[in-house]
Structures are given as structure tokens and as C-alpha cells.
N, C-alpha and C positions, 0 to 999 in steps of 0.2 A: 385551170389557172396555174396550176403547177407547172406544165409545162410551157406554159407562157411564160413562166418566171426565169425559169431554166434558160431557154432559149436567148429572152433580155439580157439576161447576165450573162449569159456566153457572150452573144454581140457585143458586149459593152467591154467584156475581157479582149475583143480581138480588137475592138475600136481603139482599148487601151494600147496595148502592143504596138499599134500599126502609130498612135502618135510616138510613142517609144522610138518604134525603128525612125522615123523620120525626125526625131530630133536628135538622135544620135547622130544620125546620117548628116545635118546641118556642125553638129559639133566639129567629126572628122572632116568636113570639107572646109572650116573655121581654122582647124589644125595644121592640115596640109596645106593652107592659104598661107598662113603663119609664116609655119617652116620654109617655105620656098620665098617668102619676102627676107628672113633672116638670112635665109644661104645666099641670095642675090645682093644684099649688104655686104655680107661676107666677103662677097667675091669683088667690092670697090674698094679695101682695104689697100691691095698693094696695088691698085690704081691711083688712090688717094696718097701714097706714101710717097710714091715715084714722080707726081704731078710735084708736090711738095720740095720733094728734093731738084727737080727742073726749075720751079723756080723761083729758089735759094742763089741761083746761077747770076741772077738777074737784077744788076748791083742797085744803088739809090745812094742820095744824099746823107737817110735816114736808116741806123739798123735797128729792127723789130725782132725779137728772142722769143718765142712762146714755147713752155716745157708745159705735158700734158697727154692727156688719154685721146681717144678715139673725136671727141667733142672738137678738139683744137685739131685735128686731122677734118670736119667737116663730114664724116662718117653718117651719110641720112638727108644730106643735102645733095639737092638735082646738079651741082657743081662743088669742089675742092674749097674756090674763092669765095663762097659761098658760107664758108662756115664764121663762128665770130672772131678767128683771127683774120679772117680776109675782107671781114666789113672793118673792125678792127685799121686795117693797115690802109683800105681806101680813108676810112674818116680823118684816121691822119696824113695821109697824103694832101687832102680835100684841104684841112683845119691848118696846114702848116703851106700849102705850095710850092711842097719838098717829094720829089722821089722815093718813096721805101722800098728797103730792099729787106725780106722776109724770108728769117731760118726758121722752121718749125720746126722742134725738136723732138715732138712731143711723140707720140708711140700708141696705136691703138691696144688698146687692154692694160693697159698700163695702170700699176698699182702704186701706192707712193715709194716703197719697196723699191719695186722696179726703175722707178725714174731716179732713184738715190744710184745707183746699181749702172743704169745705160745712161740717163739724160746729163747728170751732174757732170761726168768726165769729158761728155761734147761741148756743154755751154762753156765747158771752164775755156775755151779757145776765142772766148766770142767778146767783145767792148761795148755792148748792145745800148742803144740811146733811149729803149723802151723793151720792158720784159713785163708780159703775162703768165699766169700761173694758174691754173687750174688742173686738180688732178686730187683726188681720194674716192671718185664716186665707186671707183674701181674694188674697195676695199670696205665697199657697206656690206657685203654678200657675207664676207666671212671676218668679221670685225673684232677686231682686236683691239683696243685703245690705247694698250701699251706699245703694244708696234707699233699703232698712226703716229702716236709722239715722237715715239723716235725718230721714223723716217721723216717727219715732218720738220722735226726741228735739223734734220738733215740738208732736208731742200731748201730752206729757209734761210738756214747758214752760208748758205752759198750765192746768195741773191744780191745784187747791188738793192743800195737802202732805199732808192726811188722805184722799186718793181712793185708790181699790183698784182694782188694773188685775190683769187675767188675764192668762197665759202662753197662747202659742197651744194649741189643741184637741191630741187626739191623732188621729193619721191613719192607725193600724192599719198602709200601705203603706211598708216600708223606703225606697221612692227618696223621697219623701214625708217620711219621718221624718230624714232625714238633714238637708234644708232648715230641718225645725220645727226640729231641735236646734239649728240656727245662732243662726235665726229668734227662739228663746228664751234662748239666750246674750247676745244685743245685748241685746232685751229689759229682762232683769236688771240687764244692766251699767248699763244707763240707770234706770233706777228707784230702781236702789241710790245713784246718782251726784246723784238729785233726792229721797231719801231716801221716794219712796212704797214702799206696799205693796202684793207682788205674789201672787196666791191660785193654789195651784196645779192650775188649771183641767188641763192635761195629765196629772198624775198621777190624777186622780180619775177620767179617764176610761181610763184606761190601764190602772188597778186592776181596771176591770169584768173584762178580759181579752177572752176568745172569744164570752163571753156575751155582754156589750155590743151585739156586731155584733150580733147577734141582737134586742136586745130595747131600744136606745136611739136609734134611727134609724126616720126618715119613710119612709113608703114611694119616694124619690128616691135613697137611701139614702145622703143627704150632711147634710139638716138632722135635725138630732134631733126626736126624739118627746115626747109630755109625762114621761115617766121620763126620758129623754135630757135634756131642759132641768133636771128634777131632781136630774139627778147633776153639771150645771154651775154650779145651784146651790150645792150642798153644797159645793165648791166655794170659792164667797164668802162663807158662812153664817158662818164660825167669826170672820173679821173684818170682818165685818160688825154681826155682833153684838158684839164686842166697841168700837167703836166707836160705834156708839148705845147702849148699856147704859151707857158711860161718860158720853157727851153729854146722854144725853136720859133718867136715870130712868122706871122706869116708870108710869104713870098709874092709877091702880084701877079706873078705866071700862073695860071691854071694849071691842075695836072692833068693830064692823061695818063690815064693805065697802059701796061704795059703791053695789052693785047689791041691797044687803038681803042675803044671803047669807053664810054662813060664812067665815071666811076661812078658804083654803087651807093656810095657812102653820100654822094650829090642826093639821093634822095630819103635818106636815112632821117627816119621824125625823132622829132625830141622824143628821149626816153619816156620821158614821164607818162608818154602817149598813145604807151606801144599796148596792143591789145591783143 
């Protein structure tokens, strides 16, 4: 019996091991999948940057301003126009039956820091008829409160009184969430203090729940996908639209996008809807 016993617990040591190796082995092939979806993002940044600046070329009736991180770049989306400045600038193209013509200023990695620093001395050139704002997610990693305010009430200061600025993303991770609540407190208080309007990009993405993770994220699994930028749209859509529907009546001409094609924004569901 003894060494029957022996024997079982040996097999049962090497049976152990051998699940070992093979779930390690699933881990580093999880790893290495990772990594090479993050380097292949990576590498659409000055694709996304250059498409951007092309076309900023490409004038319109209407000018569109968005200062902002990698998100407003569309960084995770299967197209540039794709991301929620450019569902953004069809809706109002759509809502108005006016031309846009769209600067993206924004910067991928861009920290609020950062956009006081590059973005503020670009925009200051520009008379834009609509501005978006999104930009702190950048600066939940290494969080400061004191800085966000400052640079916040920086960028803020600088904004014509009718821009729409976003509340930070939601970040699914409690130690994470506890920073964005800060993060989006100051926020507020500053917006409210300079009387703009603040669209509540956080909740919209919050509302997805479990599902979300699942179906509004790039394969990196930090920038969104083209539903993901959909649902940051929806997001801005409600003051946005209200905002140009007052400014700028609509025009009886249909638009066409600048590439001959549909515009997107033609099938764009009510926010309320987006799942």
C-alpha cells in the first residue's frame, strides 16, 4: 500500500506541474497577444495624427475645434472618422445641412499639463462655431489634484462660453474610480465657475455595465472600439445638438461627406439607446 501511495502522489505531483506548465503557457501567449495588439495601436498613432491634419485642409461652412488625448484622435477605431469627433462632426453636418470643416488639436497621451503647454497656443488661432473637450484620462495613472486644477482651470480659461467639455471616462477599476471621482469633482466645480457645459461622458459609459467591457474596447483594452467611441459620443450628442440646432438652422440640402459617402451620423440612434 505504501507504495501505491507513493506512486499516486507522485502522479498527482507531475499531473499538478503539467497543469502548471500549461497555464502558464496560456498566460504568456495572453501576454504576447497583448503586447503586439498594443504595439500595432501604437503604430496607428502618427497614421491617425496625419489623416487628422489632412483633413483639417478640407474647409466647410461650419468650424469644429476638439482639444484632447488619443480618444479625440480615434486611437482603437477601424477608421480616424470613426472616432466621436468624427461621428461628432457628421451629426452635425446631418442636424445643420452645413459643411464642417474639422481641426483636431488634440494629442495622443496627452495630459491636461500637456494640452495647457501644446494645445492652448494652437486653438488660440482658431473662431471655432463648436468646441469639444475631453482630456484628463491621461493623468488618473499618476494623480495629482493639485495639478489637475491648475491645468484644468487653465484649459477652461481659454475656452469660448458655449464649448462642451467631457467629465473623465469611466474606468470600471475601484482604486481607479476613486481618483476619476476626485478628478470629476474639480472638473465640475471649474466649469460651473466659468459657466460651460459639462456632457456626462462617465455615466454613459458606466450605464453600459459588464457588457461594455466586453464589447466597447480595442483589442489593448484601454482605447475604445468604434461602439466604444459611439457611446462617447452619445454622450455629447444631446448638447451638441442643442447648440447647433439653435445657432445654425437647418439647410434643405442634404450633406455629403467629404469622401462621397454617407454620412455616418444618418444612422446614429438616439443616445438614450445606445447599448
Amino acid at each position: 500500500m505504501g507504495t501505491k501511495k507513493t506512486l499516486a502522489l507522485v502522479g498527482a505531483g507531475i499531473s499538478s506541474v503539467g497543469v502548471g506548465i500549461a497555464a502558464w503557457a496560456r498566460v504568456r501567449k495572453a501576454q504576447e497577444r497583448f503586447a503586439h495588439h498594443k504595439t500595432r495601436l501604437n503604430e496607428t498613432l502618427p497614421v491617425h495624427s496625419k489623416w487628422w491634419q489632412d483633413f483639417a485642409k478640407t474647409e466647410g461652412d461650419l468650424l469644429y475645434v476638439a482639444l484632447g488625448d488619443s480618444a479625440a484622435q480615434g486611437i482603437g477605431a477601424s477608421a480616424p472618422k470613426n472616432s466621436y469627433v468624427g461621428v461628432i462632426a457628421d451629426h452635425v453636418a446631418t442636424t445643420t445641412g452645413r459643411s464642417v470643416q474639422v481641426v483636431n488639436l488634440s494629442v495622443s497621451g496627452a495630459t491636461v499639463a500637456l494640452a495647457v503647454a501644446d494645445q492652448l497656443p494652437r486653438f488660440a488661432a482658431y473662431s471655432p462655431d463648436l468646441v469639444t473637450v475631453a482630456i484628463g484620462a491621461n493623468d488618473i495613472a499618476a494623480f495629482d489634484p493639485e495639478l489637475f486644477e491648475t491645468g484644468i482651470r487653465k484649459v477652461f480659461g481659454a475656452l469660448p462660453y458655449n464649448a462642451i467639455v467631457a467629465d473623465l471616462p469611466y474606468f470600471f477599476f475601484p482604486w481607479n474610480e476613486k481618483k476619476v471621482a476626485v478628478a470629476n469633482r474639480i472638473l465640475r466645480e471649474v466649469a460651473e465657475e466659468r459657466g460651460l457645459t459639462v456632457v456626462p461622458l462617465h455615466e454613459s459609459m458606466k450605464r453600459q455595465g459588464l457588457h461594455g467591457i466586453f464589447t466597447q474596447f480595442a483589442e489593448d483594452l484601454f482605447h475604445p472600439n468604434d461602439h466604444g467611441y459611439r457611446v462617447w459620443a452619445s454622450a455629447f450628442l444631446p448638447a451638441v445638438t442643442s447648440l447647433v440646432a439653435g445657432r445654425f438652422p437647418r439647410q434643405p440640402a442634404p450633406h455629403v461627406a467629404a469622401d462621397g459617402e454617407p454620412d455616418a451620423a444618418d444612422e446614429f440612434p438616439d443616445p438614450a439607446t445606445v447599448v
